[in-house]
Structure formats: C-alpha cells, structure tokens
C-alpha positions as CSV (number, residue, x, y, z in Angstrom):
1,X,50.9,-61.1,-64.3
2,X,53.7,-58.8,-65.5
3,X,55.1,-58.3,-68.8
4,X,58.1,-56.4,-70.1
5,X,58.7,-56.8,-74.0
6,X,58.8,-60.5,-75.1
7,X,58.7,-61.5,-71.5
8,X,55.6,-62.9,-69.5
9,X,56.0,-63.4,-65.9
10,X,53.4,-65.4,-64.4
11,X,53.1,-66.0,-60.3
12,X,52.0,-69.2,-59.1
13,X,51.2,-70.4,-55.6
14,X,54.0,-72.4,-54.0
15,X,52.0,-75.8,-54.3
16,X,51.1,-75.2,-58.1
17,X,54.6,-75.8,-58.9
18,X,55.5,-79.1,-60.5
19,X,57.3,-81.6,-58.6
20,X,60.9,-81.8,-60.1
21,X,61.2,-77.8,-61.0
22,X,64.1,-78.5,-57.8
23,X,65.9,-80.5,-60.5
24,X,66.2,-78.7,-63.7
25,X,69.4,-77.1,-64.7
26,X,69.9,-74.0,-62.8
27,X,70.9,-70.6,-65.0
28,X,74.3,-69.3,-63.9
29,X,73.7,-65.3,-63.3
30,X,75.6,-63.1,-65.5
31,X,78.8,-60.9,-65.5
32,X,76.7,-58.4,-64.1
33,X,75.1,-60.8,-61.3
34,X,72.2,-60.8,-63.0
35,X,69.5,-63.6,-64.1
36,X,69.0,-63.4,-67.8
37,X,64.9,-64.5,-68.7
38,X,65.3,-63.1,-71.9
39,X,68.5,-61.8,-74.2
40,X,68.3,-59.5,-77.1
41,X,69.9,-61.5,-80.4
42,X,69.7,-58.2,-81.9
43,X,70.6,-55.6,-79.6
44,X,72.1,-57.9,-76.9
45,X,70.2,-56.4,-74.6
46,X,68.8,-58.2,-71.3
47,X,65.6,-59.0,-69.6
48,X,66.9,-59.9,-66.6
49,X,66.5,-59.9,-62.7
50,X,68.1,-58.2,-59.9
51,X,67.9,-59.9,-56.1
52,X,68.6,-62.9,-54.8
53,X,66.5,-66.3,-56.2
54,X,67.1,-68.8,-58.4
55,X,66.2,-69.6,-62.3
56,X,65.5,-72.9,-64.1
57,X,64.5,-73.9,-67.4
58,X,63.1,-76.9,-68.7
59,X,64.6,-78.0,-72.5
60,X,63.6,-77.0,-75.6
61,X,63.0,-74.0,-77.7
62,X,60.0,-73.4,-75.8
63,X,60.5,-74.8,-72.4
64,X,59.5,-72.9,-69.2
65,X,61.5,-71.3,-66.9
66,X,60.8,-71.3,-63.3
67,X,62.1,-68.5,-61.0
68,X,62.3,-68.5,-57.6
69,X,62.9,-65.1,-55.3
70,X,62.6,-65.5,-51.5
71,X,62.9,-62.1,-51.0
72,X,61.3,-60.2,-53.9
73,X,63.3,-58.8,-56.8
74,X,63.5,-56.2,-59.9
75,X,62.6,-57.3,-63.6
76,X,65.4,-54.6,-65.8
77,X,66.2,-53.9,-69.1
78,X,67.8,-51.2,-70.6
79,X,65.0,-49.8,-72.3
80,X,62.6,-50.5,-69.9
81,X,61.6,-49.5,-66.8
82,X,61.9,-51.8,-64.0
83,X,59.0,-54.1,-62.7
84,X,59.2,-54.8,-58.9
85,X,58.1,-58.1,-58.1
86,X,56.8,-59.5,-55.0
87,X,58.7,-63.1,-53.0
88,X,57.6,-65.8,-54.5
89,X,57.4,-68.4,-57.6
90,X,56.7,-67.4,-61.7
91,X,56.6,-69.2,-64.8
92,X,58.5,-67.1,-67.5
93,X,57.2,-67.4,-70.5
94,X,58.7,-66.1,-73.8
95,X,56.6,-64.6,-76.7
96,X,56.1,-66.9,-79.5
97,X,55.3,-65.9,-83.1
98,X,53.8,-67.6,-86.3
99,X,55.8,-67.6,-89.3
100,X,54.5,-69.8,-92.0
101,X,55.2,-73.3,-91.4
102,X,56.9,-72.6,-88.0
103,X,56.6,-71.7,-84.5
104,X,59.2,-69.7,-83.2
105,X,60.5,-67.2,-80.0
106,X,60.3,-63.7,-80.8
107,X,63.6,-62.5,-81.6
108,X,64.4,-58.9,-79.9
C-alpha cells in the first residue's frame, strides 16, 4: 500500500478487479497532463499522477477510483515527495472523517 496525505493507494491483482471498472467515466488529465486522485479545496494543491494510465471513478462522495498504469508511474504533490509506483491496477481511496452526524472526505 502507499499513502501520501489523504490518499490511499491500494494494488490489486489484475483478476481482483471488478468487471465493469472498463466502463466508468474516465478522468480527463489536467492542464498539466496530469491525473488528479486527490485536489486540495484549501490550498488547491494536487495529488496526482505522472505516466501514462488511466483513472476511473465510480459515483458518489465516496466512490472508488480505479487507476490503471501499464507502464509504472509517479504519485506528486507539491508538498510531498514523490511515490514511484510499480505497472499495474490500485483502488484509490480517499480519507474519510467523522464529524457528528456525518461522514465526510477529508478536506486538504
């Protein structure tokens, strides 16, 4: 597992991926080519990662994304350092916090 602030990133085997993943909306990469897991409400700063794959997210507030990199990529943010991560599949997960009455996403 890896983790970088809010962010979990989780591998799984190839087979452990649900069936339909291939279908959810695909995240467009940003201005600076980048795929955003994670932006920063506060400081609008980026979790995001660098290489070729692809990111999808299921719906909802706390919906799964699924990220794809054939070749391997790098997990950056600007005050963090970079995680390399190996080819393969991951289930981003964002951190969740109790506030009374409510579930919600961390806010950064």
């Amino acid at each position: 597992m890896y983790r970088q602030g809010d962010v979990l990133i989780v591998p799984v085997a190839e087979g452990a991926v649900p069936s339909g993943t291939d279908r959810l909306p695909q995240q467009p990469r940003d201005a600076l080519g980048r795929l955003v897991l994670a932006l920063g409400e506060v400081t609008g700063h980026a979790h995001a990662v660098v290489g070729p794959g692809t990111l999808a997210r299921e719906t909802g507030p706390f919906g799964a994304s699924w990220l794809h990199l054939p070749d391997g990529g790098r997990v950056v943010h600007e005050e963090h350092a970079a995680i390399p991560l190996p080819k393969g599949w991951y289930r981003v997960v964002r951190q969740r916090e109790y506030v009374p009455g409510a579930v919600r996403v961390v806010a950064d």
